[in-house]
Every structure is written in C-alpha cells, then in structure tokens.
C-alpha positions as CSV (number, residue, x, y, z in Angstrom):
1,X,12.7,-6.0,26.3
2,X,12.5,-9.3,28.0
3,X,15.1,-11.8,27.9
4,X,13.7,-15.2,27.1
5,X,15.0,-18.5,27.9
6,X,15.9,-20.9,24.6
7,X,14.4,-23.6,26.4
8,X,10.6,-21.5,26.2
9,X,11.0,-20.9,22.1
10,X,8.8,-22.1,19.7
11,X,9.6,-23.2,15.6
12,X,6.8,-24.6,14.9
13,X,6.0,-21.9,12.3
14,X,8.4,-21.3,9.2
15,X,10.3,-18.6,9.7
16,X,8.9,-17.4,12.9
17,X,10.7,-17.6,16.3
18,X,7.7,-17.3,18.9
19,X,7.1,-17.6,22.6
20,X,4.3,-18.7,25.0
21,X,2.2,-15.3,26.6
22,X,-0.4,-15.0,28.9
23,X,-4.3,-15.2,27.3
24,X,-5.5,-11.9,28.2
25,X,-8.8,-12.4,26.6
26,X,-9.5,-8.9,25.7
27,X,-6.7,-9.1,23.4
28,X,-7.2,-12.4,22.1
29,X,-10.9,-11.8,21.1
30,X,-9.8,-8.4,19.5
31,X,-7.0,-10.8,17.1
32,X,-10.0,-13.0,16.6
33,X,-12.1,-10.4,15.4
34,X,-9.3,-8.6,13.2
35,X,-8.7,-12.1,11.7
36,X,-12.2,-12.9,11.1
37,X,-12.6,-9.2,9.6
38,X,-9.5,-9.8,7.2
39,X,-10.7,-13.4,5.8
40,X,-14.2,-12.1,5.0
41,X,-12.5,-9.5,2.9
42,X,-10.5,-12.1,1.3
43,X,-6.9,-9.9,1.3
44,X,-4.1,-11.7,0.2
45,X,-0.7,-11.5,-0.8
46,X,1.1,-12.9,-4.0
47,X,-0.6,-16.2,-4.6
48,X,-1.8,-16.9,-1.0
49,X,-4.9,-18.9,-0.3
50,X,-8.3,-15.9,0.1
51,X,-9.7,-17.9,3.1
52,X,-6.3,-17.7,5.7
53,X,-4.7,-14.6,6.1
54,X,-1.4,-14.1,4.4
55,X,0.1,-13.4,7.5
56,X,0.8,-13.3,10.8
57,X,-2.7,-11.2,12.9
58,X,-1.6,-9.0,15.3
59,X,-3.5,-8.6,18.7
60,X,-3.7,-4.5,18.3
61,X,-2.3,-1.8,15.9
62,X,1.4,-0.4,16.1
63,X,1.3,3.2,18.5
64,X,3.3,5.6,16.8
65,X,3.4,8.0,19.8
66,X,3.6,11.8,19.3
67,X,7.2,12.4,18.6
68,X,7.7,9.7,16.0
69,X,4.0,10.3,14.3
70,X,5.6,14.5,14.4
71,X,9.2,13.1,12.9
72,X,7.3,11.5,9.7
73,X,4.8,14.3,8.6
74,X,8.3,16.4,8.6
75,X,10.1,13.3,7.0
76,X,7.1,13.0,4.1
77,X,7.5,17.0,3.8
78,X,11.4,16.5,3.2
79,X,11.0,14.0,0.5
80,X,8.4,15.6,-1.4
81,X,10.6,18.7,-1.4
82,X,13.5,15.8,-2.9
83,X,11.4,14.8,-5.3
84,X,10.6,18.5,-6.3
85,X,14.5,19.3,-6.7
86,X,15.1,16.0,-8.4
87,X,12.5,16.6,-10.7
88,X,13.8,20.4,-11.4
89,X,17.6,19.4,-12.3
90,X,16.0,17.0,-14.6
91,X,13.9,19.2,-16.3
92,X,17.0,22.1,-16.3
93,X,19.2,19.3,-18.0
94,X,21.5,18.7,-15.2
95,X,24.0,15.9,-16.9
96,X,24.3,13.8,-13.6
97,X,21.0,14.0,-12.5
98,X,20.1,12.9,-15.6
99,X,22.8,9.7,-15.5
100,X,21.4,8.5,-12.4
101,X,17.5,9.2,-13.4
102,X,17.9,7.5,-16.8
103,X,19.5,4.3,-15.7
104,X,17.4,1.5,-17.5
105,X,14.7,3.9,-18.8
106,X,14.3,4.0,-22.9
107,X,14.5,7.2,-24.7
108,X,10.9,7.6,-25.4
109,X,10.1,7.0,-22.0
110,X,12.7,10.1,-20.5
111,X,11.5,13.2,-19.8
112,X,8.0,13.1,-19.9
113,X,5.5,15.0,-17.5
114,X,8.0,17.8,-16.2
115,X,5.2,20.4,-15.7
116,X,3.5,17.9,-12.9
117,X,5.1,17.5,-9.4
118,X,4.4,14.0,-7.7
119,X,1.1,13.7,-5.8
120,X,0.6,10.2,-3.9
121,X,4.0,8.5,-2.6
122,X,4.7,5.8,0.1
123,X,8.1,5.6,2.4
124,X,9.7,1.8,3.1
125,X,11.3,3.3,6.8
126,X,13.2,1.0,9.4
127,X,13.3,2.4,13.0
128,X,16.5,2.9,14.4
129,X,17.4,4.4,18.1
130,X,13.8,6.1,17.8
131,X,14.2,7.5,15.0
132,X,13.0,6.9,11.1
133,X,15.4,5.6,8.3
134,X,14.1,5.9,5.1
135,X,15.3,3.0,2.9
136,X,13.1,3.5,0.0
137,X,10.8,5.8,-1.8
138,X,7.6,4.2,-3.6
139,X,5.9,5.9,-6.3
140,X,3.5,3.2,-7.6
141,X,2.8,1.3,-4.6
142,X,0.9,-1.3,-2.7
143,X,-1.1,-1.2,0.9
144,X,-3.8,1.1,-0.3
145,X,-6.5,-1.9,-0.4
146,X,-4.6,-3.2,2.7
147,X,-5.8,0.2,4.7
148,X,-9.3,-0.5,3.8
149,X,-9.5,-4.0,5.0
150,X,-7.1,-2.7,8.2
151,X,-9.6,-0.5,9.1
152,X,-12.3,-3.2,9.3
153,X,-10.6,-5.0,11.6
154,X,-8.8,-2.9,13.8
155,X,-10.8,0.0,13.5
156,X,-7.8,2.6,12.4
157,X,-9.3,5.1,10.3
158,X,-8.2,4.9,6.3
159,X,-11.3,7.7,4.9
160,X,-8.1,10.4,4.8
161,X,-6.3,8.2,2.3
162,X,-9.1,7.6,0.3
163,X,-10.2,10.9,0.3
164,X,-6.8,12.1,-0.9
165,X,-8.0,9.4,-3.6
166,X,-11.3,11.4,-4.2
167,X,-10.4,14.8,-4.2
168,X,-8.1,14.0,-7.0
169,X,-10.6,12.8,-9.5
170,X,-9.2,9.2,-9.4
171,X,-12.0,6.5,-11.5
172,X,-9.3,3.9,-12.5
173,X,-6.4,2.3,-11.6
174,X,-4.6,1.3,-14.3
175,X,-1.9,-1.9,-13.6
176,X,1.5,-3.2,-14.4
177,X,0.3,-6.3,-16.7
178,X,3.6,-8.7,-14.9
179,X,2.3,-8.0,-11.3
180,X,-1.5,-9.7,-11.1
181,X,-0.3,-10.5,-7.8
182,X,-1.6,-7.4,-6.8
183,X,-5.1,-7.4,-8.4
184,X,-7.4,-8.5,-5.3
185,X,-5.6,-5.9,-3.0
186,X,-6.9,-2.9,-5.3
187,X,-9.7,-4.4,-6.1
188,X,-10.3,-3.6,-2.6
189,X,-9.5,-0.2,-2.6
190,X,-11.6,0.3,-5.7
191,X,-14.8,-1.3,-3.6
192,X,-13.5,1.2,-1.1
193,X,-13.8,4.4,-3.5
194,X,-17.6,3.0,-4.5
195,X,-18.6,2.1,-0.9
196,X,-17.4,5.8,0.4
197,X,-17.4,8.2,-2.3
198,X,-20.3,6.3,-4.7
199,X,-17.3,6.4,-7.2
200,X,-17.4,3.6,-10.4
201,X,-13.8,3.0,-9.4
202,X,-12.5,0.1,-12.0
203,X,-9.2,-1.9,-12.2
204,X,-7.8,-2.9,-15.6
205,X,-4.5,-3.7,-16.6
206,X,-2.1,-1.4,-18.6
207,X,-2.0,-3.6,-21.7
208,X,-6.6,-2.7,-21.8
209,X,-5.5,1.2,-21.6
210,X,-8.1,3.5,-23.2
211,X,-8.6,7.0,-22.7
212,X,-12.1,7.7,-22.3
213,X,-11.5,11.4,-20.4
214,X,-11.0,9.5,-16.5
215,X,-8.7,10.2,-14.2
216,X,-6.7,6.8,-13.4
217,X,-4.0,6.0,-10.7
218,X,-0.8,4.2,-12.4
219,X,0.3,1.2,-11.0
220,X,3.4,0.9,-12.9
221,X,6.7,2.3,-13.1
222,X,7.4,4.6,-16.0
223,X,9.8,2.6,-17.5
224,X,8.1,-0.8,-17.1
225,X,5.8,0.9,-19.7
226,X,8.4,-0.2,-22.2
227,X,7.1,-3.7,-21.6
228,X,4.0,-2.9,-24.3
229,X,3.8,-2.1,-28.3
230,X,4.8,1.3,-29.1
231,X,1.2,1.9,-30.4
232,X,-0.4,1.1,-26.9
233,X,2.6,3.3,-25.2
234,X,1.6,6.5,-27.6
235,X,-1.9,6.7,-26.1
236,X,-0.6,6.0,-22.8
237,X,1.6,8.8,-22.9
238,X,-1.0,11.0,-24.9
239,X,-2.7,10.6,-21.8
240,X,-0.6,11.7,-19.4
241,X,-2.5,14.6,-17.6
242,X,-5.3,12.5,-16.9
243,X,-2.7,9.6,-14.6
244,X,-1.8,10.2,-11.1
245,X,1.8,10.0,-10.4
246,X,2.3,11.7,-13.2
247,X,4.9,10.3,-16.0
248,X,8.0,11.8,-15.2
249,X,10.8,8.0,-14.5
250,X,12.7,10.0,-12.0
251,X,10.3,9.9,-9.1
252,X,9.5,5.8,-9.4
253,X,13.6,5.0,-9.8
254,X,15.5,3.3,-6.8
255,X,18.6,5.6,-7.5
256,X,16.6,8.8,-6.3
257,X,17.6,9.0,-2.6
258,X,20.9,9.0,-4.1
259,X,20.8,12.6,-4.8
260,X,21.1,13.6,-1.6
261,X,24.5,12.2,-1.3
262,X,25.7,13.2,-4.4
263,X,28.9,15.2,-4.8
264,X,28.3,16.2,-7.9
265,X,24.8,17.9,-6.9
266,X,25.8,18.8,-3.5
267,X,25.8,22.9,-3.9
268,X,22.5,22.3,-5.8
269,X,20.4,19.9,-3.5
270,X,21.5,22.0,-0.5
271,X,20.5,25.2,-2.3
272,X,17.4,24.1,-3.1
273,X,16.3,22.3,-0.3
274,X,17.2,24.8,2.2
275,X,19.3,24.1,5.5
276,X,15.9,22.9,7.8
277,X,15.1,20.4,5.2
278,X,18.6,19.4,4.4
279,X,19.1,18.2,8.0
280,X,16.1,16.3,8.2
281,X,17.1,14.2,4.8
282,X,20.9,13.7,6.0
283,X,19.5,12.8,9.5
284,X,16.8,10.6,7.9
285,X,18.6,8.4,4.5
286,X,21.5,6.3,4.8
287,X,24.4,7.5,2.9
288,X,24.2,5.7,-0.9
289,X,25.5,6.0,-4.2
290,X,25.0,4.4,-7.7
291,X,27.3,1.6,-8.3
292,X,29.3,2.8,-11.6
293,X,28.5,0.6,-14.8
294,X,32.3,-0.1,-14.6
295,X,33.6,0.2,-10.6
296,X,36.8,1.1,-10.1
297,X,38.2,-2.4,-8.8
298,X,40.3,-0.5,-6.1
299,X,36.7,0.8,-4.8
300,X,35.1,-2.5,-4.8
301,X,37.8,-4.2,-2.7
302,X,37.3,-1.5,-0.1
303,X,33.3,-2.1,-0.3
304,X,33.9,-5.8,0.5
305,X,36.2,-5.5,3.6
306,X,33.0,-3.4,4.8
307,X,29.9,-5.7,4.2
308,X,28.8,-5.2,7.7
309,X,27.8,-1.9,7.1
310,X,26.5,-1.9,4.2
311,X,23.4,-3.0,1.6
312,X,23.4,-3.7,-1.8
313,X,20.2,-2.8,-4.1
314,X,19.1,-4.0,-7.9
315,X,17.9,-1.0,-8.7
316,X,17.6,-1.8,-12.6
317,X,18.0,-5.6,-14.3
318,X,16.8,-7.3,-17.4
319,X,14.8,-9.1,-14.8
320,X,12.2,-7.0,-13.3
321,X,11.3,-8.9,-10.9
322,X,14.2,-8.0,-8.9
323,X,13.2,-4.5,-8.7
324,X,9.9,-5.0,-6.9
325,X,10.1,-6.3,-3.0
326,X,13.0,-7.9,-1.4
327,X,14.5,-9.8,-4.1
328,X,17.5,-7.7,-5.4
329,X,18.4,-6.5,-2.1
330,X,21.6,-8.3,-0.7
331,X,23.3,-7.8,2.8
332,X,26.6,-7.7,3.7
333,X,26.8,-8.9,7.3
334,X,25.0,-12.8,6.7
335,X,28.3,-14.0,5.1
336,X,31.6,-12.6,3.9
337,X,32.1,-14.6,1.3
338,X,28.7,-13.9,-0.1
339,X,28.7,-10.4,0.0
340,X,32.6,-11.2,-2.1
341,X,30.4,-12.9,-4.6
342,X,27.8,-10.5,-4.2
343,X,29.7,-7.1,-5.2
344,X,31.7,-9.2,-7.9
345,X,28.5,-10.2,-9.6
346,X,27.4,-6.4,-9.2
347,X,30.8,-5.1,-10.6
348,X,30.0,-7.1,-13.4
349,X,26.4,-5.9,-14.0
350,X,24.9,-9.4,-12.9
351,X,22.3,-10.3,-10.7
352,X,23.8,-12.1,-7.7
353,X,22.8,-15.7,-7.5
354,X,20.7,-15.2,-11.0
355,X,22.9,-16.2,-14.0
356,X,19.4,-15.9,-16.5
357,X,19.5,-12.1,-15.7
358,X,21.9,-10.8,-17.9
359,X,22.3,-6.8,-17.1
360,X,21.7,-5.1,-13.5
361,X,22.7,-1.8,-12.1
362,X,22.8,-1.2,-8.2
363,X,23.1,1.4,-6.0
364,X,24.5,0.7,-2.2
365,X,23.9,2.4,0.9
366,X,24.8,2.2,5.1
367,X,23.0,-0.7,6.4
368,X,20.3,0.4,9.1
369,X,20.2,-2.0,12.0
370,X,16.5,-1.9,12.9
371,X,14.9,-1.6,16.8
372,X,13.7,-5.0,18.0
373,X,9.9,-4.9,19.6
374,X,8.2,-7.9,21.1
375,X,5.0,-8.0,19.3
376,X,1.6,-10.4,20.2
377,X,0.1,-12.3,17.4
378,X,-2.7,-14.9,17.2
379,X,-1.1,-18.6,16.0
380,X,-2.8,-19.4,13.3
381,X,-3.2,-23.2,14.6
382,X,-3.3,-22.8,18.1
383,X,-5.5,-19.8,18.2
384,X,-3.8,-18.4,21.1
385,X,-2.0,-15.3,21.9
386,X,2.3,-15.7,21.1
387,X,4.6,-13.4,21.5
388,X,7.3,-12.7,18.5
389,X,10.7,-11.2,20.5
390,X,12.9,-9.1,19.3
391,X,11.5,-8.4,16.1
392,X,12.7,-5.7,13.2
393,X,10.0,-3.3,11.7
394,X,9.6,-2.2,9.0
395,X,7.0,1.0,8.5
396,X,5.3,2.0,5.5
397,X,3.7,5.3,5.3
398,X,2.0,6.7,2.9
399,X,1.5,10.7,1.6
400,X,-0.3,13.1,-0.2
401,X,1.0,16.4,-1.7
402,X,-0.8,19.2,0.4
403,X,-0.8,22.9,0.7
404,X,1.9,22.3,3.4
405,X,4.4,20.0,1.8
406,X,2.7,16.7,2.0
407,X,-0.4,15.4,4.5
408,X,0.3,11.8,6.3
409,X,-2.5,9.4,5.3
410,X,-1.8,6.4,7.3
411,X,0.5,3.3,6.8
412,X,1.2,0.1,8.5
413,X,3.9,-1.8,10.8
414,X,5.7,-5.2,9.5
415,X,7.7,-7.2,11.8
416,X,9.9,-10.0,11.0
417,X,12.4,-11.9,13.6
418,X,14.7,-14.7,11.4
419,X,15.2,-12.2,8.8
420,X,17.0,-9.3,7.9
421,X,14.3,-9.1,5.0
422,X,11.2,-7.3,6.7
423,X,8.9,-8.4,4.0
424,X,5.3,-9.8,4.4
425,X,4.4,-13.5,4.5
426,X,3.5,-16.3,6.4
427,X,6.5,-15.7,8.2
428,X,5.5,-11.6,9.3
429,X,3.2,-9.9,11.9
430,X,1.6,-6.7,10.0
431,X,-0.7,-4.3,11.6
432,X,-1.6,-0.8,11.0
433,X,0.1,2.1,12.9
434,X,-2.0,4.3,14.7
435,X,-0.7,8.1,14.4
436,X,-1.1,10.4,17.6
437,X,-3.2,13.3,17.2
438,X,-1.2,15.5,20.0
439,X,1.9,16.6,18.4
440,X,4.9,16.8,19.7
C-alpha cells in the first residue's frame, strides 16, 4: 500500500479519512452508474433518506481471487458441519451444549425443530494475513435485497441466491416486528423473487403470522419470538415445517462458535467434525468462550491486563437491540480503562455504558486485526473519484445447504478506516465481492 502524506488527507466526510486520486474516467462513470442504479432502487439502511445512497459507492466490486473465493466455500462447508454437530448434542441432551444454547431463550421456545438441519446462513468474516476470520454466524440475516440491487449496478450476478430462494418453496418472508428498519431491503428481494421466478413473494411482519400452507423465510431469531402473545407464538410454532431456518434457537445464538473452543465438548466436536474439518474451524474462528453468569474475579483481572487482544460480545441482554449489529460489541485496545469498566459491567451482567439494560450475557473472543486495502469511492458532494487508505473489511457471505456441504451464493465487501466497527453507513464503502470461477 501507498504511504500518504497527512498534509494530502481529506475530513470533510464524518467518519471517513479520504485522499485525492487521479479521475480515470472509466471508473468514475462506472461509480456513477452504480450510484444512479442504487438510488432508482431506493436501498437504504436504518432510517436513511431513499434518494442518497446510504453509503459510501464504490468505483468496482471487491475481487476475491481464486484462493480466498476456494478458502470460503471450504469455510461455509465447515460451519454448516458446526451447526450440524451443535444441533446433534442438543437434540442428544448434552448438559453444556445445552447451557450455552439456552442462554436467554424461554422454555417454550428450547428445543424445537430438531429433525431440520439449517438451510440459508450468512458469515460476518474479517481478512487477516490472507486469510478468513469468521467473527460471527448469521442465521436470520440481511443483504439478500442488497444482492439484488448490487447486481444492477455493478453487474455481479445474485440469480444463484435467489434461486437457492426458489428451489426451496419460499412465498413469504416473515419479519422481526422491532426491526422495520429492514423492510425496504426485503421488499426488494421479494420484487426480486416476482421479477425472476413470477413468485407472489410478500413481506409481513411476525405479529400478522397466519398459516395459510406457504413456505416463508424467518427473519427473526427464535427467541425474539418471545416478544409476542403466547396465542400468536402457538401457530407460529405449529407452523414450523413450513419456515426456513428452521426453529431450532441454537443456530441463530451468538454463543455458537463457542463450541469449538469448548473443553467440555472437545472429544465430541473433534469426533464429529472429523480432523479435515476441525482444522479448517480452529484455523478459521478466534478462540472464544461464554462469559460465566458469575466470573471468577481472579479470571476477570487476567482478561483486563489483556484488552489488546481481545473483544467483548452481548450476546444476550434485556435490550435487544444490542444483539443485532455493532452495538454490544466492545474492544479492548481503544482504552484501558474502558475495557476495566467494560469487563466489570460484563461481570456484573450489565450492558457497558447502558445502565436501562438491566441483564446481559457475553461471550469474548481473540481480537482479529483486519488487512488494510485502499479502496476508490465516488464523493458524494464532489462527484469525483477518492481514495479511502488503509481501510479494514469486513466480508459477508452468504450459503446454502447443498448436496456437498453448503453452495456459496454471493456476499459483499464493507470497508471502514476511523473505526474498528466495520459496519455500514455514511461513514463505509460497500461493494459486492466478485468470486473467481477457477479454483484454486
């Protein structure tokens, strides 16, 4: 990478360090073209305004090149096989794999859907020396509408994601009533499924659930299910065959990756998973474990003369909105005596820094220190060409459970450079990533 000089830096954007770059006008028109392709779809983000686009436009889609593209079909195998073993100690009663699965789920919500293995999932992975990092596991996810309205402006493919879609019978997608947010985004995806498929592809929310014999897709964690009336929750869960992911809690809970590092399950996971797949797990997630309910003190004086190295993550809290996006996550190198304050809150069951939220669990795992890339985006005022340097990614792909283990469906690329957070915004360039089609 290039070494700028401070003296060529640009802050006129919140949140965005940028630099001047030359106006090669093939890539300039193509960023004016993606951008104009994005706003006429109206995609947004939270609350953002439908005629800008919520973030930052890249001049071209993120190359994944061979070797990485090879590295995350094998990755997407390995964690469907974790999600298969999780699943499986569950349903055999395993006491500690039940510990970790249950945390913050109600009793009438455990257990259900054991005959089902998961079928749609989506990795959160940071790059590091190369090589993927897997930081999270998403069961009921975003970025499917994104793909559509991705594909009309930089022309990267999406018909095998909704295909995968398709083939699985999928007519609704049924919604977590607190996230609204998130309505125009499969709203798209829906128009997608009608456009491609001539599918009646709706989008309702949870609390308007009515079986009428359709397949739907649940956006919703299992146990956020508990937020509606126990007559409403009956039919949902009388319904269960007919809702992709199916409804077993384990697969949507932050805790999951856990497993792998487990001592407890250790002879287990590594029996089940076999040796190849182990070492593409241990090679792949960050070492992390389930902050007891009560820490042994001793322990979380040790965990605070690390901070560097390490990440703390809400992975349950009386506040749910801490368990969706960047919220509950807290780092350990921006400020020792914040991470102090930090694991004391945790140790206590509290919310850092959110005194209204009055239970949390965490889990807390190696901190990943992410590649930098310099990445060309379009200023939004200027309309020229800028370059963002040293940026962290973030990559989000997304699977489907094949014959083969699990089929890689496409994804895209955030990059953020005044944050550790690599979350989209104003602030972030996204783009899709563009698999290779010779393998490694």
């Amino acid at each position: 990478m290039k070494a700028f000089a401070r003296e060529d830096r640009r802050h006129d954007l919140a949140g965005v360090v940028y630099v001047p770059t030359p106006q090669d006008p093939d890539r300039l028109g193509a960023a004016l073209r993606a951008e104009e392709a994005l706003v006429a779809l109206k995609v947004r983000y939270g609350g953002s305004d439908p005629e800008r686009v919520p973030w930052l436009v890249a001049a071209r889609p993120f190359p994944l090149g061979p070797g990485l593209t090879q590295r995350l079909e094998r990755l997407g195998a390995a964690v469907c096989a974790l999600c298969d073993t999780a699943r499986d100690l569950y349903a055999e009663g395993e006491p500690h794999a039940r510990a970790v699965l249950d945390i913050g789920v109600p009793e009438d919500l455990r257990g259900r859907d054991l005959g089902r293995r998961i079928e749609l999932f989506r990795l959160d992975v940071v790059l590091s020396q190369g090589s993927p990092r897997v930081t999270e596991i998403e069961e009921a996810f975003g970025n499917v509408g994104k793909m559509h309205a991705f594909e009309r402006a930089y022309g990267v493919g999406a018909s095998d994601l909704f295909r995968a879609f398709h083939q699985r019978g999928i007519e609704r997608i049924w919604m977590d009533d607190q996230y609204p947010m998130y309505r125009p985004e499969n709203e798209l995806a829906a128009s997608r499924m009608r456009e491609q498929f001539g599918r009646p592809m709706e989008v309702e929310f949870f609390s308007s659930f009515r079986d009428d014999g359709r397949r739907g897709w649940r956006f919703c964690y299992v146990k956020e299910l508990r937020q509606y009336e126990t007559r409403l929750r009956r039919q949902i869960l009388a319904a269960a065959e007919r809702l992709i992911n199916p409804l077993f809690h384990g697969y949507g809970t932050k805790a999951l990756l856990s497993l792998l590092w487990d001592e407890a399950l250790e002879c287990r996971i590594v029996q089940r998973l076999g040796a190849q797949t182990l070492v593409v797990l241990r090679t792949s997630v960050p070492h992390s474990q389930v902050l007891p309910a009560r820490p042994d003190p001793a322990w979380v004086e040790q965990l605070k003369a690390c901070g560097r190295q390490k990440v703390l993550k809400v992975i349950d809290s009386d506040a749910p909105e801490f368990t969706w996006g960047s919220r509950g996550v807290f780092f350990g190198d921006h400020s020792a005596s914040r991470w102090r304050r930090a694991l004391d809150a945790a140790a206590a069951g509290r919310v850092p820094g959110c005194p209204e939220a009055t239970s949390a669990r965490f889990v807390i795992s190696d901190l990943v220190e992410s590649d930098r890339f310099d990445v060309e985006f379009l200023h939004p005022e200027s309309r020229q060409l800028c370059l963002m340097p040293r940026a962290r990614i973030r990559l989000t792909p997304i699977y489907a459970r094949d014959e083969h283990g699990s089929e890689l469906l496409g994804g895209h690329a955030t990059f953020v450079n005044t944050s550790r957070k690599v979350h989209l915004g104003h602030h972030a360039i996204c783009t899709p990533f563009v698999p290779s089609l010779a393998r490694a």
